[in-house]
N, C-alpha and C positions, 0 to 999 in steps of 0.2 A: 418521516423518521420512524415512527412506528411500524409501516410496514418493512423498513432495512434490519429492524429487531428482531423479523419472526423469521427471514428468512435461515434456512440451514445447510450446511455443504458436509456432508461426510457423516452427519449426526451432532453440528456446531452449530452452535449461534452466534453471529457477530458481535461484538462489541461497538456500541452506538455510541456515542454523545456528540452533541449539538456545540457545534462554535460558533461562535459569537462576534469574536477577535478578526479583523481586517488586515489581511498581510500584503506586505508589500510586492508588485509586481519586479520583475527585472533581478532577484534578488540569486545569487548562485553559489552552489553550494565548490569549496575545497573539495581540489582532488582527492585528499584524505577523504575527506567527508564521505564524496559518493563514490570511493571504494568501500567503504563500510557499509551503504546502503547496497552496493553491486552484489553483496553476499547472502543477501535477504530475497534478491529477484532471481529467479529463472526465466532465460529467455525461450518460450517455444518455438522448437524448429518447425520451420520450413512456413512461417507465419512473421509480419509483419514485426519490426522494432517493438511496438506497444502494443501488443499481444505478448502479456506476462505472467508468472504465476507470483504470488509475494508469500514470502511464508515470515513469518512474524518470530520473532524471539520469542521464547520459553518464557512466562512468568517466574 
């Protein structure tokens, strides 16, 4: 965990924290739902489904 805090992309640092919390496998999200995550991802061309970039909402 501490080495995923030092790392930087652009001149950033990530934002860490450790969960704890066990979540359920099988669990899926509404269409709504992951169209609203769908606007968060880019997908890169000419590379695999899960090759993404995710860009986080604005605080």
């Amino acid at each position: 965990m501490n080495f995923a805090q030092t790392l930087t992309f652009k001149g950033k640092n990530p934002v860490v924290t450790l969960l704890e919390k066990v979540y359920s496998t099988g669990v899926k999200l509404t269409t709504s739902a992951m169209e609203e995550l769908e606007t968060q991802i880019h997908h890169l061309p000419d590379l695999k489904k899960w090759f993404v970039e995710i860009f986080a909402k604005p605080a």
